[in-house]
C-alpha positions as CSV (number, residue, x, y, z in Angstrom):
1,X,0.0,0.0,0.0
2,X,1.7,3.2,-1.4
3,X,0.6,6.8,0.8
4,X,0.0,9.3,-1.5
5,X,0.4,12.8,-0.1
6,X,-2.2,15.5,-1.0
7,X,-1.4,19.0,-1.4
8,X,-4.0,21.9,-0.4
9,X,-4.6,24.3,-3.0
10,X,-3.9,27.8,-3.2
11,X,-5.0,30.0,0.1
12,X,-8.3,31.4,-1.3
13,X,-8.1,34.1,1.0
14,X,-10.3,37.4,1.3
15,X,-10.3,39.8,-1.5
16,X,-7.5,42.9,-1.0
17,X,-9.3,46.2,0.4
18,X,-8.9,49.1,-1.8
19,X,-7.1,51.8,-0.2
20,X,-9.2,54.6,1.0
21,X,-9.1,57.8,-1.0
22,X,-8.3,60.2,2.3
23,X,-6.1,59.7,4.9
24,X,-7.4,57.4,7.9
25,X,-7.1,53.8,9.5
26,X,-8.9,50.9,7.9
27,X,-10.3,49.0,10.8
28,X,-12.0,45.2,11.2
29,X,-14.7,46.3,13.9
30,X,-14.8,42.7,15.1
31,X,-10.6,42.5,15.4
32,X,-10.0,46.0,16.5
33,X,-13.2,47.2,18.3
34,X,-15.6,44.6,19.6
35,X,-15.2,43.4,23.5
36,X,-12.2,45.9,23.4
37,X,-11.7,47.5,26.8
38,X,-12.3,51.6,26.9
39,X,-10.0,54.0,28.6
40,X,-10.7,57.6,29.8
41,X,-8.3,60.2,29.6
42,X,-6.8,58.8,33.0
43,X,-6.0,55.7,32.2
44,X,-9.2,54.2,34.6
45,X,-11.2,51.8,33.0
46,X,-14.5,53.2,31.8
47,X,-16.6,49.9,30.3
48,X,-16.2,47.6,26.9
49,X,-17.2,48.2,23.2
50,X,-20.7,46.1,22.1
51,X,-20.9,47.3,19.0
52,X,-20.1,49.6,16.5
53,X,-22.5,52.9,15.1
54,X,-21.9,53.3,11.5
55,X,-23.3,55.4,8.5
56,X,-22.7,55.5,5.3
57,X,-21.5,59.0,3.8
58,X,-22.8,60.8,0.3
59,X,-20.0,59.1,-1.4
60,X,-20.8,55.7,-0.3
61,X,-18.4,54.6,2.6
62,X,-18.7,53.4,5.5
63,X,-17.9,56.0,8.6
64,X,-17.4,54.9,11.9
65,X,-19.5,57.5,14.3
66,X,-19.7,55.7,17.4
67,X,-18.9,52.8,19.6
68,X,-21.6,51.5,21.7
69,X,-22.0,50.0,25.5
70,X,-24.5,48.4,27.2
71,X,-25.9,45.5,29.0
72,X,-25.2,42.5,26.6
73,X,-24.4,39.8,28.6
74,X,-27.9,38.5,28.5
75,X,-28.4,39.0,24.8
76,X,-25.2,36.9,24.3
77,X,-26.4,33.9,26.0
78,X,-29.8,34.0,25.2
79,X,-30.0,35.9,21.7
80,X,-31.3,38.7,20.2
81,X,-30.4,42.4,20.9
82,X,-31.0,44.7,23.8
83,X,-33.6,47.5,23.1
84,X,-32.1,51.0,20.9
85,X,-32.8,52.9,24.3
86,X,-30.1,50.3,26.4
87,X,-26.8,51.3,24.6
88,X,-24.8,54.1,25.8
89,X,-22.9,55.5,22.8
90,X,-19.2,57.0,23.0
91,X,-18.6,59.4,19.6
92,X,-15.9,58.1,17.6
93,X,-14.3,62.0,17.7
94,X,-13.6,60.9,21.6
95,X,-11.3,58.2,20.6
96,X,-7.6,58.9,21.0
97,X,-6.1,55.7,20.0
98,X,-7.1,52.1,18.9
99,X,-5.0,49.1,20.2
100,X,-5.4,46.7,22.7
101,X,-7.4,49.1,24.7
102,X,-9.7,52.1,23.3
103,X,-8.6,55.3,25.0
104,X,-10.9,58.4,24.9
105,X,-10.0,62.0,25.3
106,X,-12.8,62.7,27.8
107,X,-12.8,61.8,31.5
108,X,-15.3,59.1,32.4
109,X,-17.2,61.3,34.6
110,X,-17.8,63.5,31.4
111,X,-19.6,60.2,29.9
112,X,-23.1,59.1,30.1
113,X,-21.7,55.6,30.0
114,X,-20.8,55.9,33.5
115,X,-24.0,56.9,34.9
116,X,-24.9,53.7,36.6
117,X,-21.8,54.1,38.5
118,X,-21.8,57.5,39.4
119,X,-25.8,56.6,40.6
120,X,-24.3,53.7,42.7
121,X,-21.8,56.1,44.3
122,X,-23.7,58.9,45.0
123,X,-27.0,57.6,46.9
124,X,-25.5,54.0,48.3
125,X,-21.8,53.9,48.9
126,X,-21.5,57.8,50.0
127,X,-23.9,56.8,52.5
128,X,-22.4,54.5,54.2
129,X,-19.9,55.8,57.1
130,X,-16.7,56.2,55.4
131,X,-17.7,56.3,51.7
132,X,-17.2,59.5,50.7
133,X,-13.5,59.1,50.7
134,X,-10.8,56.8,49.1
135,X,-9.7,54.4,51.5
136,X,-5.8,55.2,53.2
């Protein structure tokens, strides 16, 4: 019994992107963006990207305008999507840099993102005896 050795065929790999016309960064929302963890200005930890907002502009490309947040756990497990009125949307003009983390140019307080948080911290913890303050 002879082996006989069979040889894949070429890589039929995705079609090359054309470049774009204007200056910018081509990204893959699903590589760059998606579960990415977001940065304020600070370097503290603000939430992670769900999903990305884009729309189309009058010459036919696609524009990144937003990244979105929001309670997708459940969704994730159990399918479908979480209501328009759930996400929490960061402008893509507040985004300093794109790499392992997303940093912004805001401070997270400046963000409606946070607001759950900042809820949290104003009428539970800063009632409790001690709370107001960073522990020593």
């Amino acid at each position: 019994m002879t082996r006989r050795r069979i040889r894949p065929g070429p890589a039929a790999g995705p079609a090359p992107q054309p470049e774009p016309a204007q200056p910018g960064r081509l990204l893959d929302a699903r590589l760059h963006l998606l579960d990415r963890l977001v940065l304020d200005r600070s370097g503290e930890p603000v939430t992670t990207v769900a999903d990305a907002e884009v729309e189309v502009d009058p010459a036919g490309l696609p524009r990144l305008t937003g990244l979105l947040a929001g309670p997708v756990l459940g969704t994730r497990i159990f399918g479908g999507t979480p209501p328009r009125s759930r996400w929490e949307r960061i402008a893509w003009r507040d985004v300093t840099d794109v790499g392992t983390t997303v940093r912004l140019a805001r401070e997270s307080d400046e963000l409606t993102v946070t607001w759950t948080e900042r809820w949290v911290r104003d009428r539970i913890i800063a009632r409790i005896p001690g709370g107001r303050h960073d522990p020593e």
